[in-house]
C-alpha positions as CSV (number, residue, x, y, z in Angstrom):
1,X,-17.1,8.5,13.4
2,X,-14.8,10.3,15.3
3,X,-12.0,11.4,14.1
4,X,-8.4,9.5,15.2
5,X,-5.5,11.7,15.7
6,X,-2.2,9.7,15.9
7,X,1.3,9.9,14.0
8,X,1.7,6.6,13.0
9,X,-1.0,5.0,10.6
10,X,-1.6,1.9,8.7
11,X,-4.2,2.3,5.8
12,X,-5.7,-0.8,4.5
13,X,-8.0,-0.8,1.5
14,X,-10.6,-3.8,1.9
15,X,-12.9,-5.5,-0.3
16,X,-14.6,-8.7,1.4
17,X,-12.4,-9.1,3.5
18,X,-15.1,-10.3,6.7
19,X,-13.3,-12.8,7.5
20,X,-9.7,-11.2,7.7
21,X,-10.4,-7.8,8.8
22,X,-11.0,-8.3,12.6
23,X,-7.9,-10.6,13.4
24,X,-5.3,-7.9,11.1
25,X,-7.0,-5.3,13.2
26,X,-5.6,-7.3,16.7
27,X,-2.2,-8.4,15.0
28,X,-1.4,-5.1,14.6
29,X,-3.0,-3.3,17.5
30,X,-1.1,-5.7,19.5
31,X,2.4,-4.5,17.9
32,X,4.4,-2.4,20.2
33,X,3.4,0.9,18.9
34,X,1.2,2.3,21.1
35,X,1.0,4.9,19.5
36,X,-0.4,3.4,16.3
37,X,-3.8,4.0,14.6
38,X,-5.8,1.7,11.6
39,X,-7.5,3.0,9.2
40,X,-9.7,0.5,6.9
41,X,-11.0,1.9,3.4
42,X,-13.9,-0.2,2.3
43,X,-15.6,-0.1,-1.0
44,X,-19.4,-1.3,0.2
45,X,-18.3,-4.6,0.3
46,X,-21.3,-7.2,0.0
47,X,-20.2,-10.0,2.4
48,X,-20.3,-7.5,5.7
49,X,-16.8,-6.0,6.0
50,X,-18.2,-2.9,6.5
51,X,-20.5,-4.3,9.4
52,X,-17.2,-6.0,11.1
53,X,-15.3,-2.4,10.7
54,X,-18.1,-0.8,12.5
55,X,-17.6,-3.2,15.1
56,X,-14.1,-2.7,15.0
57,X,-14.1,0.9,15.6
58,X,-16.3,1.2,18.6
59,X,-14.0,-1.8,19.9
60,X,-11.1,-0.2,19.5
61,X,-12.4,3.7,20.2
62,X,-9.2,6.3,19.2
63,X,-7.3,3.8,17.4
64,X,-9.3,2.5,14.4
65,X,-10.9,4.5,11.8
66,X,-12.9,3.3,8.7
67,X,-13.9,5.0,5.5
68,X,-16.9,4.1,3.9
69,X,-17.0,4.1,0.2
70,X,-19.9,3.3,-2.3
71,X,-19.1,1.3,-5.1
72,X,-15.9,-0.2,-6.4
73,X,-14.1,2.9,-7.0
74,X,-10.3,1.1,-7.6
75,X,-7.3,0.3,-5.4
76,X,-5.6,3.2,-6.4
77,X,-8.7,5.9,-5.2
78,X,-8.4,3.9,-1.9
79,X,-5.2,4.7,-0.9
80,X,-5.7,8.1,-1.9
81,X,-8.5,9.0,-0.1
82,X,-7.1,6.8,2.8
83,X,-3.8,8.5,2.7
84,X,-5.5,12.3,2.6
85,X,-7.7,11.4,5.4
86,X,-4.8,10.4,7.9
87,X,-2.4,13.3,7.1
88,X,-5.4,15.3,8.2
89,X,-5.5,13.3,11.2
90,X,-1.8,14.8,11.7
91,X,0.0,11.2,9.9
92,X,3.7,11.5,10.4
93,X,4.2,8.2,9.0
94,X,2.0,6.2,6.9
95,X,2.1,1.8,6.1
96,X,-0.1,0.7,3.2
97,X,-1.0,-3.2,3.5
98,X,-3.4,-5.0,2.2
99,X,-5.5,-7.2,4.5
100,X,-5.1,-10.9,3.5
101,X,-1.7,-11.9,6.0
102,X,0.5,-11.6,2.7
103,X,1.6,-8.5,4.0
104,X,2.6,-9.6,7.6
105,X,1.9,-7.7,10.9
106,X,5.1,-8.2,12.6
107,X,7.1,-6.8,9.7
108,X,5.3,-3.4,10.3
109,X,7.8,-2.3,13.0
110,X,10.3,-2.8,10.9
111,X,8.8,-0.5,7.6
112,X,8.2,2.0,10.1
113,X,12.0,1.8,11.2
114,X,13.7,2.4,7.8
115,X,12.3,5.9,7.5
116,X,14.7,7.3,9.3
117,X,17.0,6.5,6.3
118,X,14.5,7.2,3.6
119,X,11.5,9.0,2.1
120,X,9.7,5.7,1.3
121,X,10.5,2.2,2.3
122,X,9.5,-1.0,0.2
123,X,8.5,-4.4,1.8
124,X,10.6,-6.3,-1.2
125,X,10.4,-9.8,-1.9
126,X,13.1,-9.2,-4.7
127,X,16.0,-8.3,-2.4
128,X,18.6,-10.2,-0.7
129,X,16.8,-11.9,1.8
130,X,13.5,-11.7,0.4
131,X,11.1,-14.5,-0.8
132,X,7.6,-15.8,-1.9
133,X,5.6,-17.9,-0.7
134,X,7.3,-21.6,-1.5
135,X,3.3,-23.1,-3.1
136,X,3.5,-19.5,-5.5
137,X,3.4,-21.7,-9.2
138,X,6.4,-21.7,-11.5
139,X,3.7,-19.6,-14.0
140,X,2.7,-17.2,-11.0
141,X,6.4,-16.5,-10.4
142,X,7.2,-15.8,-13.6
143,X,4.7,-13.4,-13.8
144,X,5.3,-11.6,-11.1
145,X,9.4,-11.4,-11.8
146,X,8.9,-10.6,-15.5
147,X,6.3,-7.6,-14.2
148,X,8.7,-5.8,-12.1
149,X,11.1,-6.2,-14.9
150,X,9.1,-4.8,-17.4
151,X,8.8,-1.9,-15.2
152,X,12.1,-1.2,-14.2
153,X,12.9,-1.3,-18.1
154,X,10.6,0.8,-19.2
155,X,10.8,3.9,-16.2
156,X,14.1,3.5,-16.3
157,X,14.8,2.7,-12.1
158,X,16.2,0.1,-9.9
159,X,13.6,-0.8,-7.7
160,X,13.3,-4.8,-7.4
161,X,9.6,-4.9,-6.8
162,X,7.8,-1.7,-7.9
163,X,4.8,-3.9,-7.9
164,X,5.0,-4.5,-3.7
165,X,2.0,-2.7,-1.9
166,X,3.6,-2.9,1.4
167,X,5.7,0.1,2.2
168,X,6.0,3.1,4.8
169,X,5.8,6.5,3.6
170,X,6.9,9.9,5.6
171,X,4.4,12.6,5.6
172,X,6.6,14.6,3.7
173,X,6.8,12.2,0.5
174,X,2.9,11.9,0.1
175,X,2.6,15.7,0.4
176,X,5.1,16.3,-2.2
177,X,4.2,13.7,-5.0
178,X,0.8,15.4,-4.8
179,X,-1.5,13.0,-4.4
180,X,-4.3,14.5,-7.4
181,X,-1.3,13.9,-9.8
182,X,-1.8,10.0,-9.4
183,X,-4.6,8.9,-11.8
184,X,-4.1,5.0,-11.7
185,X,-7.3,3.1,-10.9
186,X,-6.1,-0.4,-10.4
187,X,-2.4,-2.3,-9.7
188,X,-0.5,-0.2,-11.5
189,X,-1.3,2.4,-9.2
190,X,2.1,0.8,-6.9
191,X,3.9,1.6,-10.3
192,X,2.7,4.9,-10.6
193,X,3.3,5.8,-7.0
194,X,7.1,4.7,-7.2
195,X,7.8,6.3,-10.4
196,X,6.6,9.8,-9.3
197,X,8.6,9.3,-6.2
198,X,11.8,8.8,-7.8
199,X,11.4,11.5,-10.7
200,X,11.0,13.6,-7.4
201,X,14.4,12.3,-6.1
202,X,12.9,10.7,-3.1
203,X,14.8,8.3,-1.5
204,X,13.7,5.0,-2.2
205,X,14.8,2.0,0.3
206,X,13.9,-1.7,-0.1
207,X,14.0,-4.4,2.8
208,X,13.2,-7.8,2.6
209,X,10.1,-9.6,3.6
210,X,8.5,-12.6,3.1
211,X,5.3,-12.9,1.1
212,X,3.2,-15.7,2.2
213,X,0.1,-16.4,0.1
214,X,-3.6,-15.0,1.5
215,X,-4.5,-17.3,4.3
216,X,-8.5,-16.8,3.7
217,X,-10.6,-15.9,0.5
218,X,-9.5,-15.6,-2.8
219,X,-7.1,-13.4,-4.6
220,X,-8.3,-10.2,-6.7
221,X,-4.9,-10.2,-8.4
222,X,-5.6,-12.5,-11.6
223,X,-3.8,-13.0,-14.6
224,X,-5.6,-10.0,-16.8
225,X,-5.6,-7.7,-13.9
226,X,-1.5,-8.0,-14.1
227,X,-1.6,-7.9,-17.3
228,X,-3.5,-5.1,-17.8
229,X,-1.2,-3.5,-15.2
230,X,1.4,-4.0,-17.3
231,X,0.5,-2.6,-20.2
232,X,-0.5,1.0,-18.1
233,X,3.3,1.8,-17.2
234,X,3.7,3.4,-21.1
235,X,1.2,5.7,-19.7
236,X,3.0,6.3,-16.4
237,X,5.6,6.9,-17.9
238,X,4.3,9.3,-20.3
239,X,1.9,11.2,-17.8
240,X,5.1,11.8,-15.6
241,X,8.0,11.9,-18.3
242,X,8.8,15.8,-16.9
243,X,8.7,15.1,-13.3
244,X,11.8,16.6,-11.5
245,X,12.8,17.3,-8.0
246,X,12.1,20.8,-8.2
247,X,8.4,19.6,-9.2
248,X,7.7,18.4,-5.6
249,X,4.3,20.0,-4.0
250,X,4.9,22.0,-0.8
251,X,2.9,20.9,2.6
């Protein structure tokens, strides 16, 4: 593969997602960024999304990169081998997404847009002006509001949805958390990754978005997988209790 040079990069991790990955690729080629680039992080999935990326890429030559993993090695690896391999590409800005339309395209721009006020922007659907999708269960939304509670109790921040995985990060920000210092395998890894960004004294900037549910497949986010989740932020919180700004890795 050849390599993509470009300063503004989305990075989507992807685990059968055949069915989903080709039409995100178009949505948000077709943004007007033209100076955007994709990078897909797949983990050997078994129903072809690796095929379909292949395809993608020698489509869409110089915009769309893929990275070919073996195994399920975690959400949380994914981003961070996605996000090194695009701030050697010369990433000045990076959007993390996931690939089932919950995250939506046209709300990219927007991500991308706030960092001129901040060191990392989160899509939020716990803001003013935020929301969920409307067929989300009473039981589902409890969940999810109770999780991003328990967080902000226990780190000890403000953020409204320390769970969201759609957000925009500057350069900068990745290369001073220090990417090896994030150990989180699964969810929790969107925890870990805010809490090590303000114990750094980044600034941290919510805007609202709407969350629809995944238009095709099924959701890898089930009820133990949160839970589990949950119960890791004691050891976020413990694995980072020292943090300061004056801990922040230099580029």
């Amino acid at each position: 593969m050849a390599p993509v040079e470009s300063p503004l990069w989305v990075v989507i991790p992807t685990y059968n997602e055949v069915d989903n990955v080709a039409p995100m690729a178009e949505a948000l080629l077709a943004l007007p960024l033209p100076q955007l680039a994709l990078l897909f992080v797949d983990d050997a999935s078994p129903d072809g999304t690796g095929a379909q990326l292949d395809v993608l890429v020698a489509r869409h030559v110089g915009r769309v990169a893929v990275l070919h993993r073996q195994g399920l090695r975690g959400l949380g690896r994914a981003y961070v081998d996605g996000f090194r391999y695009v701030l050697a590409q010369g990433a000045q800005a990076v959007v993390q997404m996931d690939c089932d339309f919950s995250h939506q395209p046209q709300d990219v721009p927007r991500l991308f847009a706030a960092l001129d006020e901040a060191d990392l922007v989160i899509g939020s659907r716990y803001v003013s002006g935020g929301a969920t999708d409307p067929d989300w269960g009473v039981g589902r939304q409890l969940l999810s509001s109770w999780a991003n509670f328990y967080a902000r109790f226990i780190l000890g921040f403000r953020i409204q949805d320390a769970t969201a995985g759609f957000r925009a990060w500057r350069s900068a920000t990745l290369q001073g958390i220090g990417l090896e210092r994030i150990l989180s395998q699964g969810y929790v890894f969107q925890v870990e990754m805010t809490y090590v960004a303000h114990k750094l004294g980044y600034k941290i900037e919510e805007i609202p978005i709407f969350f629809p549910d995944r238009r095709i497949g099924q959701s890898k986010m089930t009820i133990p997988v949160k839970i589990e989740a949950a119960l890791r932020v004691w050891e976020v919180r413990w694995r980072h209790r020292r943090l300061n700004p004056q801990a922040r890795r230099q580029p």
